[in-house]
DRENBARO-390250 format. One record per residue (C-alpha): residue number from 0; residue in three letters; z, y, x. Coordinates in steps of 0.05 Angstrom, whole numbers, padded with zeros to 5 digits. Each point is the difference from the previous one (the first is absolute). Layout:
REC     i    aa        w        v        u
REC   NUM   ALA        Z        Y        X
...
//
This chain:
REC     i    aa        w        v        u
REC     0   UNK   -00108    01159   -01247
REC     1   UNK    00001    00048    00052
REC     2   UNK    00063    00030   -00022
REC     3   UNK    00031   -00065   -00009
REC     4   UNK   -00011   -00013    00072
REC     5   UNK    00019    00061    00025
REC     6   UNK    00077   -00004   -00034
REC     7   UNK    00008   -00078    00016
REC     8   UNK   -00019    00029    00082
REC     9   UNK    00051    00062   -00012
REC    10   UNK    00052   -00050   -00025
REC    11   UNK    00002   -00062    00041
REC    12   UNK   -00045   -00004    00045
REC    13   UNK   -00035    00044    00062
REC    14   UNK   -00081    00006    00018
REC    15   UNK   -00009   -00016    00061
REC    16   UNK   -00080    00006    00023
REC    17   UNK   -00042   -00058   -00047
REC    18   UNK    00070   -00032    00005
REC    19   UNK    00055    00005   -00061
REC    20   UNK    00069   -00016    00031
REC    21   UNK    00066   -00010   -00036
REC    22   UNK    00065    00042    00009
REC    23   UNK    00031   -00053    00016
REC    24   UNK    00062    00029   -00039
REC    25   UNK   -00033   -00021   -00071
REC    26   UNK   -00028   -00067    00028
REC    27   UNK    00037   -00063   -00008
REC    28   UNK   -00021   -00065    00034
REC    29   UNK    00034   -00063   -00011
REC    30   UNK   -00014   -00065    00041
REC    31   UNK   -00003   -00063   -00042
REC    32   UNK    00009   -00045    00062
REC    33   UNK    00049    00003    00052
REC    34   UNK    00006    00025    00060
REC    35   UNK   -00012   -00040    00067
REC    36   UNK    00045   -00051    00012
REC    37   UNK    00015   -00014    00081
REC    38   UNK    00040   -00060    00021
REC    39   UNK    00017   -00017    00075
REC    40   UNK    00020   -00066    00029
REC    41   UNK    00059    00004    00041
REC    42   UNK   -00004   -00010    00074
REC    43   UNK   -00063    00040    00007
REC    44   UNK   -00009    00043    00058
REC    45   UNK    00015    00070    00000
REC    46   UNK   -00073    00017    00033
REC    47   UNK   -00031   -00029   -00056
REC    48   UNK   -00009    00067   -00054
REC    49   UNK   -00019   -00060   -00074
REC    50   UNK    00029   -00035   -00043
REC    51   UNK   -00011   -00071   -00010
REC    52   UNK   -00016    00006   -00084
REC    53   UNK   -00021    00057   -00033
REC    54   UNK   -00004   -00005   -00075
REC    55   UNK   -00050    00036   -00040
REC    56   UNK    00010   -00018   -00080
REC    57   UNK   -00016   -00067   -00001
REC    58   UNK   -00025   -00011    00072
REC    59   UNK    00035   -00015    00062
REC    60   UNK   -00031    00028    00062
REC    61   UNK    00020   -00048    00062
REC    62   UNK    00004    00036    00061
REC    63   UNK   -00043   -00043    00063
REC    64   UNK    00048   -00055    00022
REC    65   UNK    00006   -00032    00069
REC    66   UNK    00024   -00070    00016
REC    67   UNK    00068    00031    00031
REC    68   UNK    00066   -00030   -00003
REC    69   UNK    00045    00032   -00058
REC    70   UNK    00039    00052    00036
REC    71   UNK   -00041    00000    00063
REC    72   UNK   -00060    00026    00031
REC    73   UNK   -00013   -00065    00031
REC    74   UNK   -00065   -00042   -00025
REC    75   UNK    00015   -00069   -00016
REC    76   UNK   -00034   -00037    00056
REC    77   UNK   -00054   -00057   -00005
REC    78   UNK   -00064    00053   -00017
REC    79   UNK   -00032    00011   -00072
REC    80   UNK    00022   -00059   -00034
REC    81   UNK    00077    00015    00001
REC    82   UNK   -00008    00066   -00002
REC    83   UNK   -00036    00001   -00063
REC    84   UNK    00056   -00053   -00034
REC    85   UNK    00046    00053    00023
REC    86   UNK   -00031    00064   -00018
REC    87   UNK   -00012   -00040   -00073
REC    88   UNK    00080   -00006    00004
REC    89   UNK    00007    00065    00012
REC    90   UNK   -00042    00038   -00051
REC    91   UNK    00037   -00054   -00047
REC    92   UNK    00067    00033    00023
REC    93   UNK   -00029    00068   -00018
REC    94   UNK   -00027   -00019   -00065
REC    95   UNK    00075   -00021   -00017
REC    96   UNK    00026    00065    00013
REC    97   UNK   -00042    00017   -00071
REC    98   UNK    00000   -00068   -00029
REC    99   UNK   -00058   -00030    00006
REC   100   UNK   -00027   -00055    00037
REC   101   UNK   -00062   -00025    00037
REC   102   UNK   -00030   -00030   -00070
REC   103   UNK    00003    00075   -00015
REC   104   UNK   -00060    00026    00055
REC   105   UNK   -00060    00018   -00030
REC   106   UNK   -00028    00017    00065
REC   107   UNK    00009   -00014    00080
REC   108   UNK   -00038    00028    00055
REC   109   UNK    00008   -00035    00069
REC   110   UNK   -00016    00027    00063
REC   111   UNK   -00011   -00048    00065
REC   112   UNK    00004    00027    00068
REC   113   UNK   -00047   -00058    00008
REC   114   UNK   -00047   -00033   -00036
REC   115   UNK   -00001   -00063    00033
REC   116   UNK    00073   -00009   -00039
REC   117   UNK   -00031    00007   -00059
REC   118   UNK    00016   -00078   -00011
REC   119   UNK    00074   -00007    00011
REC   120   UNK    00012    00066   -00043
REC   121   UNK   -00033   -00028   -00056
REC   122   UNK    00039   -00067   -00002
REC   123   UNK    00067    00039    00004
REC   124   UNK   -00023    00045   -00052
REC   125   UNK   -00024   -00056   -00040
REC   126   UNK    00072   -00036    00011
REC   127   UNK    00041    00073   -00016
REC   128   UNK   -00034    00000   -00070
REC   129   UNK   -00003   -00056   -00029
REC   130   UNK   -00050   -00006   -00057
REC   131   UNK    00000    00076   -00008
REC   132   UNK   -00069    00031    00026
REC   133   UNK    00001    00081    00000
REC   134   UNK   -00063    00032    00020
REC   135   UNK   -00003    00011    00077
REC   136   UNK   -00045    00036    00044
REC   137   UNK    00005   -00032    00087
REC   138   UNK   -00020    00053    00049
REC   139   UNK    00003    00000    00077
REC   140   UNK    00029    00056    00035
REC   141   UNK    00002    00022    00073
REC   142   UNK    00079   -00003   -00001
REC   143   UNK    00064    00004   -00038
REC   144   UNK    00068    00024    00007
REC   145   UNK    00053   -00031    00043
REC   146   UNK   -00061   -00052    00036
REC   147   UNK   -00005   -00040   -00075
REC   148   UNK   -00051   -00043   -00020
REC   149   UNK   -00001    00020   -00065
REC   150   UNK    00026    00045   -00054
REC   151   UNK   -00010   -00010   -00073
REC   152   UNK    00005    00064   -00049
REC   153   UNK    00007   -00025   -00088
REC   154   UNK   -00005    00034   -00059
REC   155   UNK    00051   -00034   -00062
REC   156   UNK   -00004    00009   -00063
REC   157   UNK    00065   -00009   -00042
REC   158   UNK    00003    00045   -00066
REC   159   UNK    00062    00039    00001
REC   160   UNK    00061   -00033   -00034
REC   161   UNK   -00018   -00063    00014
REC   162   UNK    00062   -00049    00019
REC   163   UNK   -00022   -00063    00038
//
């Protein structure tokens, strides 16, 4: 047994410590998922480094959204309640980019800059949906970007190859 481990270390592979590590020459790894997938709306500021969807297999990762104006980096104005019917429209324009669409989120978390809006987020939320009712997770925060009143991150789920 000894021997046998011996030759296989000679032939493919290197002793390293406790640790056995491949040459990688002899090792083959194949991936039987994809790669990440990055989509970006257009109009999005160059200081902004993310995408708005990244797709992992079957799940869609959706960046945080603000209530912004497509294009702009001007907040709809009128507080918490606009902004969140407008940051819904938005992550339903990114969702597009990948074909899928708000009845597709499996989960949403929403930040507030304050809690107190907690109210008129919920009824636009409510309204951008529909009947659909992902998981969702509310948190206050100190601040977000740009002055907002909120942001709302999602994970999808649409398997791949499905046409809508």
């Amino acid at each position: 047994m000894m021997m046998r481990l011996a030759a296989l270390a000679a032939s493919a592979f290197a002793l390293s410590g406790c640790v056995l590590v491949a040459d990688t020459a002899d090792v083959r790894i194949e991936r039987d998922t994809p790669p990440l997938e990055t989509y970006r709306v257009d109009g999005l500021p160059d200081w902004a480094p993310f995408s708005s969807v990244a797709r992992a297999g079957d799940l869609l990762f959706v960046s945080g959204h603000l209530g912004r104006r497509p294009g702009s980096e001007d907040l709809v104005p009128g507080g918490a309640g606009p902004q969140t019917t407008q940051t819904m429209a938005n992550i339903e324009t990114s969702l597009a980019l990948v074909g899928a669409t708000l009845d597709d989120l499996a989960s949403c978390t929403i930040y507030l800059a304050d809690m107190a809006d907690y109210p008129a987020m919920n009824a636009a939320y409510a309204a951008a949906l529909g009947d659909h009712r992902p998981a969702r997770a509310t948190a206050g925060v100190n601040a977000l970007a740009l002055g907002a009143a909120v942001e709302i991150e999602c994970v999808a789920y649409l398997p791949e190859g499905d046409d809508k």
